[in-house]
C-alpha positions in Angstrom: 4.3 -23.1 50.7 5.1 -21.9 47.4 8.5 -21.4 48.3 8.9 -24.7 49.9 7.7 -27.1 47.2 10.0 -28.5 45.6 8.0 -28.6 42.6 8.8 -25.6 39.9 5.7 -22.9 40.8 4.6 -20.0 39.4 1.5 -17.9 40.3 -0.4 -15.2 37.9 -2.6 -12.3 38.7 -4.8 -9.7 36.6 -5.9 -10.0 33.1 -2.2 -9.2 32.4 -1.0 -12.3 33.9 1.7 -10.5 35.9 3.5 -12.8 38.0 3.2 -12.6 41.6 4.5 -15.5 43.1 7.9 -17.7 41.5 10.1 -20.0 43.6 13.8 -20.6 42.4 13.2 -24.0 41.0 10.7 -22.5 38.3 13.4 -19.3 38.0 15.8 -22.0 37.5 13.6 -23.3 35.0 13.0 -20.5 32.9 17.1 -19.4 33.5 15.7 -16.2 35.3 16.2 -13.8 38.2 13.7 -12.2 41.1 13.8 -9.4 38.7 10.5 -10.6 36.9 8.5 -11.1 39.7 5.8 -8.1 38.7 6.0 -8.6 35.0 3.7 -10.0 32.8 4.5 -13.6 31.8 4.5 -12.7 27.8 7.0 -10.2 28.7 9.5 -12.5 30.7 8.6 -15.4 27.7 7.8 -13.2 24.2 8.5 -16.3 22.5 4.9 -17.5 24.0 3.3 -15.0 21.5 1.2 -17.1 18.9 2.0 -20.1 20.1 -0.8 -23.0 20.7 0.1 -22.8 24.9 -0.4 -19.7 25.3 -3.6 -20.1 24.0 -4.4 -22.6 26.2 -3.2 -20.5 29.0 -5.7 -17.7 27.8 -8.0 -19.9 28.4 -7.2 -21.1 31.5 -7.2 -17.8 32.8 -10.3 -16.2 30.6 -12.5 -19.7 30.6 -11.1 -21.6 34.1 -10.4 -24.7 31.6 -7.4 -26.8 32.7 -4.3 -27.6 30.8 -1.6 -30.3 30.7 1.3 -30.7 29.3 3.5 -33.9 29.6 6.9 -34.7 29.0 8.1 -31.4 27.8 11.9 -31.3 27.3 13.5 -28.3 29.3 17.3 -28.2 28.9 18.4 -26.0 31.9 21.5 -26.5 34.9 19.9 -26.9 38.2 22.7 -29.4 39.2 25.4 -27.1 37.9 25.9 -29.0 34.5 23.4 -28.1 31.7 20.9 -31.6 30.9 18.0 -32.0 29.4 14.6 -32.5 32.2 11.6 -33.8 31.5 8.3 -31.9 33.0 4.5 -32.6 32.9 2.6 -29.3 33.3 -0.1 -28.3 34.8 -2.1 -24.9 34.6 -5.0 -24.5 36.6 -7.4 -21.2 37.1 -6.7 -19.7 40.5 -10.7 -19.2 41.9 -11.3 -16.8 45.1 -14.5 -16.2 46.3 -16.3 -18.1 43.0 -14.2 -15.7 40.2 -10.9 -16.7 38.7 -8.4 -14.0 39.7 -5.0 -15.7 38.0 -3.4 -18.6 37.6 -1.4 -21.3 38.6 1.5 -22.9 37.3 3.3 -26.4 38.7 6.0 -28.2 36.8 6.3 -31.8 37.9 9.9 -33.6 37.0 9.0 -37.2 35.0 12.7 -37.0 33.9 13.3 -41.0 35.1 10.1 -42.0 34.2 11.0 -40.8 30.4 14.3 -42.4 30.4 12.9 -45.5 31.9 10.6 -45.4 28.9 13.0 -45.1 26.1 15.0 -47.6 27.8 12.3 -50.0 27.3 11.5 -48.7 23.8 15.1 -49.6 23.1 14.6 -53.4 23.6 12.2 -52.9 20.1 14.6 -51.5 18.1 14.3 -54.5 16.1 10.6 -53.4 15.3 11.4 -49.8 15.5 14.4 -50.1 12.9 11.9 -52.4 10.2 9.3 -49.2 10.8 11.7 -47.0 9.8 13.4 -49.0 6.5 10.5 -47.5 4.7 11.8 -48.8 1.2 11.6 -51.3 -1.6 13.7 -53.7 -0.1 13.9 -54.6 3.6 17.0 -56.5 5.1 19.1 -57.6 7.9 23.0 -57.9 8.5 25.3 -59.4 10.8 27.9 -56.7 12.2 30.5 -57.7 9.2 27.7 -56.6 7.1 26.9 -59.9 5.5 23.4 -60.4 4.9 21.4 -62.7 7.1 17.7 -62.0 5.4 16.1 -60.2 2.8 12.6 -59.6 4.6 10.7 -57.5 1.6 11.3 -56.6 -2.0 9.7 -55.1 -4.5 10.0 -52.1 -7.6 12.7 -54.0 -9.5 15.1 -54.9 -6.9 16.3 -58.4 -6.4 16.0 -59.9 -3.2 16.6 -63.3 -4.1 20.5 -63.4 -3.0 22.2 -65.4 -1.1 22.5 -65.3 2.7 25.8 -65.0 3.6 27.1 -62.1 0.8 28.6 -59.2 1.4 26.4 -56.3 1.1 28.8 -54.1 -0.9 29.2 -57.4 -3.9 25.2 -57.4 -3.5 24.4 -53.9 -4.3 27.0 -51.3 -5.3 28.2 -50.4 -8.7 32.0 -50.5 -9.0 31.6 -46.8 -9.7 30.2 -46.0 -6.2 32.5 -48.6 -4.3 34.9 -46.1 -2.5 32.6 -44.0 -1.4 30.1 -46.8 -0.3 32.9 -48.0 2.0 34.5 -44.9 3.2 30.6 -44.1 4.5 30.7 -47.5 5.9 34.1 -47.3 7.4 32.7 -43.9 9.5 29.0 -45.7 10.5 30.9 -48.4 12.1 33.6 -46.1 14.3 30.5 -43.5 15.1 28.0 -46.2 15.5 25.4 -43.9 13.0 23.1 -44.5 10.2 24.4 -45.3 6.6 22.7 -43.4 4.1 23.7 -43.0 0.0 22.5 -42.6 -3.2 24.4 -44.8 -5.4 24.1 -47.3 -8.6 23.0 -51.0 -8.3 23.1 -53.6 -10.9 20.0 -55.8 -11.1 20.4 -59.9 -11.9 19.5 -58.9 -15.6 22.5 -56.2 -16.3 20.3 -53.2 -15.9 21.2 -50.4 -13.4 19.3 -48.1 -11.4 19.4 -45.7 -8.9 19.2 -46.9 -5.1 18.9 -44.8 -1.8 20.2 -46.9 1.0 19.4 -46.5 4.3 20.8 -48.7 7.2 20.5 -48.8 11.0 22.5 -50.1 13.4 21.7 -52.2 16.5 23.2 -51.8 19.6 23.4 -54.1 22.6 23.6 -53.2 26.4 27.1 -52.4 26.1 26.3 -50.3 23.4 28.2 -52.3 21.0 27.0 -53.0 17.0 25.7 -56.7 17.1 23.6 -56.7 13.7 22.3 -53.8 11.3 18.8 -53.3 9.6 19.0 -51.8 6.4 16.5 -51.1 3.5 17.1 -49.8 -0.1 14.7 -48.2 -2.7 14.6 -47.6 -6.0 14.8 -43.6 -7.0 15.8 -44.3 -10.7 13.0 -42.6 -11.7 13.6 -39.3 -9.2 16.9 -39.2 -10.6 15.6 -39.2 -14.3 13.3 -36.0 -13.0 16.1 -34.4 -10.9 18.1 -34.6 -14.1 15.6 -33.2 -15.8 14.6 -30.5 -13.9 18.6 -29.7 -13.6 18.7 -29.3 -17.0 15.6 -26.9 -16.9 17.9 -24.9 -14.4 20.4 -24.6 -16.2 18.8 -23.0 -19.4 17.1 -20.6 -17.0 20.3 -19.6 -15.9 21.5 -19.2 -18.9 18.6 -17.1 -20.6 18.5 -15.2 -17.3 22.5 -14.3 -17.8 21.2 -13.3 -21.5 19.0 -10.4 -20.2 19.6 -7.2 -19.4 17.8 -7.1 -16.3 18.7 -8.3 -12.8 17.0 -11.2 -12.2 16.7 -12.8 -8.7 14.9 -15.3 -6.6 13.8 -15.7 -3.0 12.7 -18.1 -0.4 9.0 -17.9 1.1 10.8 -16.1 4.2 12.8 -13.5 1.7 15.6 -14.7 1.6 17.3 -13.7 -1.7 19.1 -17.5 -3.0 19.6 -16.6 -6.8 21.2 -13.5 -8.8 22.0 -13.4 -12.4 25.2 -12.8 -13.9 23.7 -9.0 -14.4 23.7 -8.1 -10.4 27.4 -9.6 -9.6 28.4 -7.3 -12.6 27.1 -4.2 -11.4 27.7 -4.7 -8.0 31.0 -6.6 -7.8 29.8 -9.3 -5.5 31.7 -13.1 -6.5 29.0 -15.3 -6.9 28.3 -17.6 -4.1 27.6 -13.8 -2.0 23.7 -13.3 -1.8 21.1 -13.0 1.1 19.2 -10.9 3.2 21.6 -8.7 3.9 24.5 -8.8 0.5 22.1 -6.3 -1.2 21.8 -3.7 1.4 25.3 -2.4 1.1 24.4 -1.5 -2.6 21.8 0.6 -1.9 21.7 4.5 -1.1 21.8 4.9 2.3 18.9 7.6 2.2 17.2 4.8 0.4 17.7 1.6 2.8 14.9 1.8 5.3 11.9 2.0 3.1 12.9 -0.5 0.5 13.5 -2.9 3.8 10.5 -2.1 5.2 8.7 -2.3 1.8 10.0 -5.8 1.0 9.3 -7.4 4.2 5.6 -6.1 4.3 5.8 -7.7 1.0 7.0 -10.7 2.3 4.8 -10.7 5.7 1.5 -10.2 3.6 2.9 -12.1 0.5 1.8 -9.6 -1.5 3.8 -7.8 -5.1 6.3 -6.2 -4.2 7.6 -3.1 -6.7 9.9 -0.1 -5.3 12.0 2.1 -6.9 15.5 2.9 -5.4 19.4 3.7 -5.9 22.2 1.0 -6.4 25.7 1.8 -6.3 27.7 0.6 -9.7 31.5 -1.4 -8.5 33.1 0.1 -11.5 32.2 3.3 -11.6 31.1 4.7 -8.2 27.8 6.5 -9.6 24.1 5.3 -7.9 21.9 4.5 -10.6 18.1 4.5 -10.3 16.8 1.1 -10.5 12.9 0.1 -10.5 12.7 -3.3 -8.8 9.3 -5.8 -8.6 8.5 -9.1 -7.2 5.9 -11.1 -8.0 5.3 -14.7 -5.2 4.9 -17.7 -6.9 2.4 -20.3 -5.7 2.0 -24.0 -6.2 -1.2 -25.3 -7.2 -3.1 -25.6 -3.4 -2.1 -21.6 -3.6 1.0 -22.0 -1.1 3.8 -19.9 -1.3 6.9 -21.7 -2.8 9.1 -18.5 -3.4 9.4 -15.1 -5.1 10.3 -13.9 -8.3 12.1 -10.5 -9.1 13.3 -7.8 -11.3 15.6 -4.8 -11.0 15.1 -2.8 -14.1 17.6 0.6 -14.7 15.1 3.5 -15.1 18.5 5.8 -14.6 18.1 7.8 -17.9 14.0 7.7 -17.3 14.2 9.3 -13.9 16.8 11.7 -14.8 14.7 13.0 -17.7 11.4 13.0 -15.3 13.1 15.0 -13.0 14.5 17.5 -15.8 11.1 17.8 -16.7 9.7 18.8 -13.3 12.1 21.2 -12.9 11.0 22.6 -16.1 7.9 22.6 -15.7 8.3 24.0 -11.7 10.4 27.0 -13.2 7.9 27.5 -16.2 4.9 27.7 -13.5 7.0 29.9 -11.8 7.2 32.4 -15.1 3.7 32.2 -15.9 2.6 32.7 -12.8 4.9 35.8 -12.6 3.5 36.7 -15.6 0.0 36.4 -14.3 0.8 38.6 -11.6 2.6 41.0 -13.6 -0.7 41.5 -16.0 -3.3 41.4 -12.8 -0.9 44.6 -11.5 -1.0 45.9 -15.0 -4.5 45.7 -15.5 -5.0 47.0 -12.1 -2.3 50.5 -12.6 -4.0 50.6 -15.8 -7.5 50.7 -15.1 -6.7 53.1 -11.8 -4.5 55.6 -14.4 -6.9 55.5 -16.7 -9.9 56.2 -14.5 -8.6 60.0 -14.5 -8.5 61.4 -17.8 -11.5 60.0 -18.3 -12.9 61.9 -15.3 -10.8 65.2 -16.6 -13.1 64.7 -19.3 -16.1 64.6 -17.9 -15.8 67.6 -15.8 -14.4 70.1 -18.6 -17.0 68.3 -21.0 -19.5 69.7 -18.2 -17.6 73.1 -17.8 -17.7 73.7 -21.3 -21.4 72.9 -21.7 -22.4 75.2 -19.1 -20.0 77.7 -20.1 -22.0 77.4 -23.9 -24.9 76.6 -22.6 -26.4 79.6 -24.6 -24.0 79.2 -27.5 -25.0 75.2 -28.6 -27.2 74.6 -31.3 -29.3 71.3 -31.4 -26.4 69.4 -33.4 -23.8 70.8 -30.8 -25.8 69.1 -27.8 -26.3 65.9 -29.5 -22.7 65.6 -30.1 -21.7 66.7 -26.4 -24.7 64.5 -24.7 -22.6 61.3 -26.9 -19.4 62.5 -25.4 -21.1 61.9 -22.5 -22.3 58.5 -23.5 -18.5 57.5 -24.4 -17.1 59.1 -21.4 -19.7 56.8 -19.1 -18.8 53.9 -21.0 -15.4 54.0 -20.9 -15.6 54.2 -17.4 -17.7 50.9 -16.8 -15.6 49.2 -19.2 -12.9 50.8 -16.9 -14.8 49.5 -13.8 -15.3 46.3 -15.6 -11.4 45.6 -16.5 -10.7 46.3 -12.7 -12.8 43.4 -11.6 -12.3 40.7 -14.1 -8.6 41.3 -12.9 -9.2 41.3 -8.9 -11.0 38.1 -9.9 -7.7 35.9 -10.0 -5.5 38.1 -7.4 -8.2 37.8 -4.5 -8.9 35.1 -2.7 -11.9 35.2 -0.2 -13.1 33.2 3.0 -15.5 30.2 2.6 -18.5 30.3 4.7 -22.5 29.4 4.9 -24.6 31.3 2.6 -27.6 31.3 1.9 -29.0 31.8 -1.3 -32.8 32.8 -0.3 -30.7 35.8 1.5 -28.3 36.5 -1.0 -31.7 36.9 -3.6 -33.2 38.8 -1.0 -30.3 41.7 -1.1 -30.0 41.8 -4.7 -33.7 42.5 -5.0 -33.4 45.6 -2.3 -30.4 46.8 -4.2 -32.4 46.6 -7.6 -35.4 47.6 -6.0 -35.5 51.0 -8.3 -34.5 49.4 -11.2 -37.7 46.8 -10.7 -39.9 49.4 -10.2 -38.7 51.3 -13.2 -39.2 47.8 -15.2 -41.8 46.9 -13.3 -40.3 43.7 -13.1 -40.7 41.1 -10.6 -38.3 38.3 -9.1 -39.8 34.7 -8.1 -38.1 32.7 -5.7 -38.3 29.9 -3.1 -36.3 27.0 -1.0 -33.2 27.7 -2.8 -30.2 26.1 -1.0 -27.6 26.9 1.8 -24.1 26.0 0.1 -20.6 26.6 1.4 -18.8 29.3 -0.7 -17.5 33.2 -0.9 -20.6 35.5 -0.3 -19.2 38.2 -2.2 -18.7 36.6 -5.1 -22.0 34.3 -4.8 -23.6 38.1 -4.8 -22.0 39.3 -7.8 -22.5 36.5 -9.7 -26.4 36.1 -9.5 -26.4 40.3 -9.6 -25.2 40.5 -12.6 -27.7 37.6 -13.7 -30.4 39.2 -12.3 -29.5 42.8 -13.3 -29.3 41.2 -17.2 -32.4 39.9 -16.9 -33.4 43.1 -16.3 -31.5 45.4 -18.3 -32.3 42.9 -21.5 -36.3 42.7 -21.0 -37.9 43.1 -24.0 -39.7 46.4 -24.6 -43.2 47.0 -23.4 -43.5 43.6 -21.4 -42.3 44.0 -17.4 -39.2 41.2 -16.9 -40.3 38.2 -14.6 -37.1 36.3 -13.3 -37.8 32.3 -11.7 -35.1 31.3 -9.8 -35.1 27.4 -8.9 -32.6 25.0 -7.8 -32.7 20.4 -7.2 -30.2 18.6 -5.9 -28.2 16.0 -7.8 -24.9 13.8 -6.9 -22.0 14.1 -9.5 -18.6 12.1 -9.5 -20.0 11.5 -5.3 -20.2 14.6 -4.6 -23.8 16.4 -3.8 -24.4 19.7 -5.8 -27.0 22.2 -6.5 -28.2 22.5 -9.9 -29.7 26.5 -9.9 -31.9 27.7 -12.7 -32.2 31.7 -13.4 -34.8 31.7 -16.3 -36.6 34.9 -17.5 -38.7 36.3 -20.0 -36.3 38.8 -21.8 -35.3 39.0 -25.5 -32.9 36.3 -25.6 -30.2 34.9 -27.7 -29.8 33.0 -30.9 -28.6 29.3 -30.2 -26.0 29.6 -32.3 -24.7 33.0 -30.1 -24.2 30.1 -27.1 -20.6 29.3 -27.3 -19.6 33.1 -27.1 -21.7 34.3 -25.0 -19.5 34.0 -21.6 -16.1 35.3 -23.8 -14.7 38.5 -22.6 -15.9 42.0 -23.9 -18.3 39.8 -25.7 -21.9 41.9 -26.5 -24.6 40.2 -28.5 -26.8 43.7 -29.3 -26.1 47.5 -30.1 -23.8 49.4 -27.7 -26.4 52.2 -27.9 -29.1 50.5 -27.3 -27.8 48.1 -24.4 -25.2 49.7 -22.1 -22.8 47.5 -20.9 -18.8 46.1 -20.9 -19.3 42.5 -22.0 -17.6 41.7 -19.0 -20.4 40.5 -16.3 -21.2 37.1 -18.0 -17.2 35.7 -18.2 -17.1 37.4 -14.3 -20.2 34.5 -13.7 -18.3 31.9 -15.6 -14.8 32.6 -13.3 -16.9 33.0 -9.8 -19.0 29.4 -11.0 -15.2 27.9 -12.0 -13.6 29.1 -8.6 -16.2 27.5 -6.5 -15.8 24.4 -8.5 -19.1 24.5 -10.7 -20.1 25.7 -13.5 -22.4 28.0 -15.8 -24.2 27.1 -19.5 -27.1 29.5 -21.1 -29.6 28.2 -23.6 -32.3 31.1 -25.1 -34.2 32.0 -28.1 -34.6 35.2 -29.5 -37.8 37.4 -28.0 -38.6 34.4 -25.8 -36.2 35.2 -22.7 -33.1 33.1 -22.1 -32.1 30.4 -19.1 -28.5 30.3 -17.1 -28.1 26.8 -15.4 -25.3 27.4 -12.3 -24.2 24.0 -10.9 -22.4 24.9 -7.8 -21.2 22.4 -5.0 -22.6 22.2 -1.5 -19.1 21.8 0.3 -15.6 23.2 -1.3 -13.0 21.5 -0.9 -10.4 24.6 0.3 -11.5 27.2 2.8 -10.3 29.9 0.2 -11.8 30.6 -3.0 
């Protein structure tokens, strides 16, 4: 049936609106083969995308409500010859069992019908031509262009002359004559609309500016038998047009003043002004500019982004700013320019066009660059340097280690060797030998770490404080007993970080607290920790406090310096080395350490110490 009708059909199925079913007076139509039966309609007609009909043929399909179209002019050759048809559409839902499951399509022909109309519309073109003289003064004309009657006047022209005239004595300047009857001359031969700007003088001398529009009327035989004309005054237009020339012109010529390229677009990007800067540096002639003049200029490793950039600008109407490489006409060289566009809005906040820049940042860029190279390669020395003094520090500290030890062991030889020999002064002085010997080695010991601190790096993972506090106590335990110290503790938090380091930091926080306690009074260490969010990002704020000797306040800003010792050597053993290794291991895992105390009354060490890092090595 479908097949039959001689009606253009077309039938849809699925929520793709693939078509099933086309006969050849819809594929003649559409100009299209058999090839698209199975295709989805949008992708046999993209142009359909947006538009109000397919809309309505959503809806047809999605809501089952109908849709007509009438009278819609399809040029296409079914006869052979290409002519224009007239259709009325109709879309209906396609229902089976009580659920829509596509959609049909039927184009009806009303081509005679339409014609038939306009013919009849033609025996008003009387009316038609007075509705579209929409000016100041209204008149009719015999085919010789005489005027018959002045129907309407106003705005300063006269209408008062006398029937019979010529139009061209009634209203053109003797300036404007040739050209009025040149135009007249062609209207005549091509049977088409007269239309001119041109200068009238009014019964009192004056002139003014007049746009003239007249229509011709046609009989059956398509011959001129009378014309319809009307004229209005635009004196005042011209007065703003002149104006607003003149405004043009000085922007030109300010914009031919500056340095800068300066250039203009349409709403659509469409690039319709360049100073006199750009056709210098590029070598264009003037009237050359558009969408695509300026891509030849550019770097080709530069074209896609700035074309992509500028038509998302354009798309979203958004500023547009980009920095890229033109090629220079005289001298062959791509210089980097940094271009911006700003669109321009009228007062209801519609786009009326875009305004741009292309600034030369050449020298800038080339100096930026110079400095990133410098400053690359000077990373690169220092941190060659930093690797040559971690490898120093660690040969050093390993070489060292020996003599020391060599030391030791004859210092032991020899006092067993004298044991019966030394005197009370002799063993004093070997026992501080002794003494030296031990420290040199932690100090030693203490080098070797502060240096592996920078060259290792070490796996993130869960840990949890409680535990970590946990181990330090078994590992102190003998020291706690000897102190008879005691460590309180409780719900401290789980944070992400590098164990071994989270160890040694509160070790050697813990092992202070205890090695500092003030003499005759056991060392009680409270460890507590809140919660807090700084710059967004949650943290722990942990607080080691204890009841040791302490520190002047004014001893705060050195306390975490390297080798720094606040008390007697001989009193306190110790490198001055485990505070700054605190300091680093808080710094590495993005936090930080302070210490506030006051002497004989213990001091406090505030960690603040993020829950989550932000690398998987620290």
């Amino acid at each position: 049936m479908i097949h039959q009708t001689p009606a253009p059909t077309l039938v849809l199925r699925g929520d793709n609106l693939v078509i099933e079913q086309i006969n050849k007076h819809m594929l003649q139509m559409i100009g299209r083969g058999e090839e698209i039966i199975g295709m989805r309609l949008i992708d046999v007609l993209p142009e359909l995308e947006g538009q109000y009909v397919w809309e309505q043929v959503l809806k047809v399909y999605n809501e089952g409500i109908p849709f007509d179209q009438s009278e819609v002019l399809v040029p296409h050759n079914r006869t052979g010859e290409l002519k224009d048809y007239y259709y009325n559409l109709a879309y209906r839902p396609l229902i089976e069992d009580g659920e829509i499951t596509g959609m049909i399509q039927v184009a009806v022909e009303v081509t005679q019908q339409v014609v038939a109309r306009q013919k009849m519309e033609e025996s008003e073109s009387r009316f038609r031509a007075l509705v579209n003289a929409s000016s100041d003064l209204v008149y009719r004309m015999d085919a010789d262009w005489m005027i018959m009657q002045n129907l309407e006047g106003e705005g300063g022209l006269s209408n008062s002359g006398e029937r019979g005239i010529n139009w061209l004595d009634k209203f053109i300047h003797t300036t404007d004559l040739r050209q009025a009857v040149d135009l007249i001359s062609k209207s005549i031969v091509e049977k088409s609309i007269f239309e001119m700007e041109h200068k009238a003088v009014n019964e009192d001398d004056s002139v003014r500016w007049v746009f003239s529009r007249v229509v011709p009327i046609l009989d059956d035989q398509e011959k001129i038998i009378e014309w319809f004309g009307a004229s209005s005054d635009i004196t005042s237009q011209k007065e703003l047009q002149n104006v607003i020339t003149e405004s043009e012109e000085k922007f030109r010529q300010l914009a031919d003043l500056i340095p800068q390229i300066i250039w203009t677009a349409d709403p659509d990007g469409f690039v319709d002004y360049y100073n006199s800067r750009w056709y210098e540096y590029t070598g264009f002639e003037e009237h050359e500019f558009g969408d695509s003049s300026w891509i030849s200029k550019l770097h080709p490793d530069d074209v896609y982004l700035v074309s992509k950039r500028w038509y998302e600008s354009v798309r979203a109407e958004f500023p547009y700013q980009i920095e890229f490489r033109l090629r220079n006409a005289n001298t062959g060289e791509y210089r980097w320019f940094l271009s911006k566009a700003l669109p321009i809005r009228d007062k209801e906040g519609v786009l009326t066009n875009w305004f741009g820049t292309c600034t030369d940042i050449h020298e800038q860029k080339s100096t930026t660059e110079k400095l990133e190279i410098l400053v690359a390669d000077r990373t690169k020395e220092l941190q060659r340097s930093n690797e040559d003094l971690q490898q120093f520090a660690h040969v050093a500290s390993h070489d060292l280690k020996e003599p020391v030890r060599k030391i030791k062991t004859f210092l032991s030889r020899l006092e067993e060797h004298m044991e019966e020999q030394l005197d009370e002064s002799s063993s004093k002085y070997i026992e501080r030998i002794h003494v030296a010997a031990d420290r040199m080695f932690n100090m030693i010991d203490g080098v070797l770490a502060y240096s592996k601190m920078n060259a290792d790096s070490q796996k993130t993972t869960i840990v949890d404080l409680n535990e970590v506090i946990k181990n330090i106590e078994n590992d102190l335990e003998i020291a706690l007993q000897e102190a008879n110290g005691k460590i309180y503790f409780e719900e401290l938090p789980v944070i992400e970080g590098a164990s071994v380091l989270l160890y040694q930091l509160f070790y050697n926080l813990i092992n202070n607290s205890i090695k500092f306690a003030q003499e005759n009074i056991p060392p009680q260490i409270n460890i507590t920790a809140t919660e807090q969010i700084e710059a967004g990002n949650k943290v722990a704020i942990i607080t080691v406090e204890d009841n040791g000797i302490g520190f002047d306040l004014d001893q705060t800003g050195r306390i975490f310096e390297t080798f720094t010792r606040l008390n007697s050597k001989d009193r306190y053993e110790g490198t001055g080395l485990g505070l700054s290794l605190c300091k680093k291991i808080a710094e590495r895992h993005g936090g930080s350490i302070t210490a506030t105390g006051i002497s004989n009354k213990g001091a406090i060490f505030i960690i603040t110490l993020p829950f989550v890092q932000k690398a998987k090595d620290i």
